[in-house]
N, C-alpha and C positions, 0 to 999 in steps of 0.2 A: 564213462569209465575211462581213466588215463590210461595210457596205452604205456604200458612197461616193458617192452618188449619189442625186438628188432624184427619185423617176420621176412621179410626180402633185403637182399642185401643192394638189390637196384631191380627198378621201373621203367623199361623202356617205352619211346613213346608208340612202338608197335601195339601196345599193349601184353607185353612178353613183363611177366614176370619172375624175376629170379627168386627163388629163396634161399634163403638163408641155411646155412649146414649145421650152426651154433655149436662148431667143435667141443668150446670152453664147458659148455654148458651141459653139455652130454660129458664129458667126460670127470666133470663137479664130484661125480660122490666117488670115483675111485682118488682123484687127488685127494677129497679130505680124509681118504681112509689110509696112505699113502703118508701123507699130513702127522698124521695122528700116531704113526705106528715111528715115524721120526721123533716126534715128542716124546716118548717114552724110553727113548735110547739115549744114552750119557753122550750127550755132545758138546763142544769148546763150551770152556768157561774164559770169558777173558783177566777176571780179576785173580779166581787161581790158578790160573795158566796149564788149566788141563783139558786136556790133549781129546780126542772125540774117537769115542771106540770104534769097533770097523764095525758092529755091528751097527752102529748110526751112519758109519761111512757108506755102509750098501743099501742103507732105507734113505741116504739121501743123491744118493747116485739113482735110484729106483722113482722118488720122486721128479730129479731130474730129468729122467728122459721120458718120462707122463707128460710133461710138461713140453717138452723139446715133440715128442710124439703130435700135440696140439698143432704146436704150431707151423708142424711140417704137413699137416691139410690143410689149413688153414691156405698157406703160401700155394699148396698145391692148387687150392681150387678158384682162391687169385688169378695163378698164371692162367688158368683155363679159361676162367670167362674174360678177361682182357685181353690175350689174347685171340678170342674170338670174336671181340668186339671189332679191332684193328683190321680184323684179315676181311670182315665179312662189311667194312664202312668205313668210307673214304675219309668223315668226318664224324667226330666224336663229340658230344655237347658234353657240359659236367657240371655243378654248382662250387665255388667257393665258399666249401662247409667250414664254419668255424670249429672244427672238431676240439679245440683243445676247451674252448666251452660246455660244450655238448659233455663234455668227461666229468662238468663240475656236479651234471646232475646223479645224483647217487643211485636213483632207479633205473638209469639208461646207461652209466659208466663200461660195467662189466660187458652190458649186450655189445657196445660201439666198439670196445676194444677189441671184442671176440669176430667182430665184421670187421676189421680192419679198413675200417673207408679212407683211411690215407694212404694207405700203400695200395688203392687200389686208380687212386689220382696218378700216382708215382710210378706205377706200371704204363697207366696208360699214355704215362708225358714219354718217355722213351722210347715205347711198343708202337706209337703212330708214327714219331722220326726215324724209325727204322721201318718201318711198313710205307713211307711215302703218303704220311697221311697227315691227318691236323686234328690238333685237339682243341677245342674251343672252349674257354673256363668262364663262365658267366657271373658276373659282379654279386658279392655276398649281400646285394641289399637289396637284390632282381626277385621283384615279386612273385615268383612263380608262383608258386603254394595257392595265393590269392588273389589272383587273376584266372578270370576267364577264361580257357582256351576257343570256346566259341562265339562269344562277344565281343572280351577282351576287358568286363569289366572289373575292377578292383574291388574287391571287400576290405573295410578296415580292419577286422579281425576273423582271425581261424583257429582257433583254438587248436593244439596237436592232440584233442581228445576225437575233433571231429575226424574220421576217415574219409569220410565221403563228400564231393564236393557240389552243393547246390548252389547255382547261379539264380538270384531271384531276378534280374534281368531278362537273363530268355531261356529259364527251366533248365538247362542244362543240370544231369545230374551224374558223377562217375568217379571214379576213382581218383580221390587228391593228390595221388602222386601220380596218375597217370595223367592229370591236367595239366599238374607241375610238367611234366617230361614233355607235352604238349606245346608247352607253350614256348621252353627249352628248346624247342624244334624250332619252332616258330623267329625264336629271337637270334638261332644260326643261321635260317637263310635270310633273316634282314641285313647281319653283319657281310653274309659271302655275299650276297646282290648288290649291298651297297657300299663293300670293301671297306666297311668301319674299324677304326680301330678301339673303338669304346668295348670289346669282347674282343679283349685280348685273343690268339690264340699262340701257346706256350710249348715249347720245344717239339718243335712241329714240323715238316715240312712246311709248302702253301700247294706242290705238286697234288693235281689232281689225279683219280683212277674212276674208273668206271664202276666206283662203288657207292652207296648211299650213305646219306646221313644216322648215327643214330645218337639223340641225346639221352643221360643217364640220369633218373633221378634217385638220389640214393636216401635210408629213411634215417633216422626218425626226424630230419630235419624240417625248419617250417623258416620263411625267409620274414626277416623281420620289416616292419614300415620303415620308407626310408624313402627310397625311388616312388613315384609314382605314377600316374599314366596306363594308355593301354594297349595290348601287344594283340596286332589284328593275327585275326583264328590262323590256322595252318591251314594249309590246301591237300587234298587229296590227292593230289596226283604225284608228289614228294615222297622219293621214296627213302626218309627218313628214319633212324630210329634212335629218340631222345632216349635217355636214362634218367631218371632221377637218386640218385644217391645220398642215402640219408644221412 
């Protein structure tokens, strides 16, 4: 069954899942009722050039801040888990989503815009150069999704129907976006150990802190064939925590 629906707004590779608050989406049947009650009020015409009653002027003053109401949690609860990310880890892993893609598809549009996953990049590009941290943006064509975290080996395809990730390699079975956030970890301490610059990281400090890694994997995203190769497991003793961001 295709997944239409955003359920975590990020996957850390702790195995800490965020969900999703789906403001838009809870708050759906008082906008169209809101909607509706504006349609029935005389408002601008522009070819007879009349003028839009006050009665329409307060049912659209009223849908306005429904809507302003959104998206002031929305932002709220941004600030909160980016800034908690920052405070609580030195280094931050993230994907290079192509979001303005992801918007073309029409079953996933409404859910991606209502999880804001570009402002939640744009928080964290700033909120780590002011916290003395770094944020590390991993190439839009890095297999996460479909690579091993415990082998390291590649599948040619993952459908975004499958959730769960089976390695027929060495049985490995768990959660695809915490593989994803996995292996995101994994391809942070290759670039910090071996000072790469193929993983950018972008408005950043490079100052260290006494705090851990975490990468984000954020959903509904699925990284497409491009790069190939494979990213050996993550170690245990890393006190990382990847995200995956969809």
């Amino acid at each position: 069954m295709a997944k239409d629906d955003v359920a975590h707004l990020a996957v850390l590779s702790t195995g800490e899942l965020v969900p999703n608050p789906r403001h838009l989406n809870d708050a759906q049947r008082r906008l169209r009722l809101l909607g509706r009650a504006m349609s029935r009020k005389n408002g601008p015409h522009r070819r007879t050039g009349r003028r839009p009653s006050k009665r329409w002027q307060r049912a659209a003053n009223r849908l306005g801040r429904a809507h302003a109401r959104v998206a002031n949690l929305r932002r709220d609860g941004l600030h909160k888990l980016t800034t908690r990310l920052v405070r609580e880890h030195a280094t931050v892993v993230v994907e290079d989503l192509n979001v303005a893609g992801m918007l073309r598809n029409r079953r996933l549009a409404r859910h991606i815009t209502d999880a804001g996953f570009g402002e939640i990049r744009r928080q964290l590009t700033y909120k780590a150069s002011w916290n003395g941290g770094q944020l590390i943006v991993a190439d839009r064509w890095y297999p996460s999704s479909k690579t091993c975290s415990g082998c390291g080996a590649v599948k040619t395809k993952l459908p975004l129907s499958e959730r769960a990730y089976h390695c027929q390699t060495c049985g490995l079975t768990l959660d695809r976006d915490l593989n994803a956030a996995r292996n995101l970890a994994a391809l942070a301490a290759q670039a910090t150990t071996a000072g790469s610059s193929s993983v950018a990281a972008r408005g950043a400090d490079q100052k260290t802190r006494a705090r851990g890694q975490v990468a984000l994997k954020r959903e509904p995203g699925t990284a497409s064939a491009g790069q190939t190769g494979t990213v050996p497991p993550q170690g245990g003793t890393t006190n990382r925590a990847l995200t995956r961001v969809h």
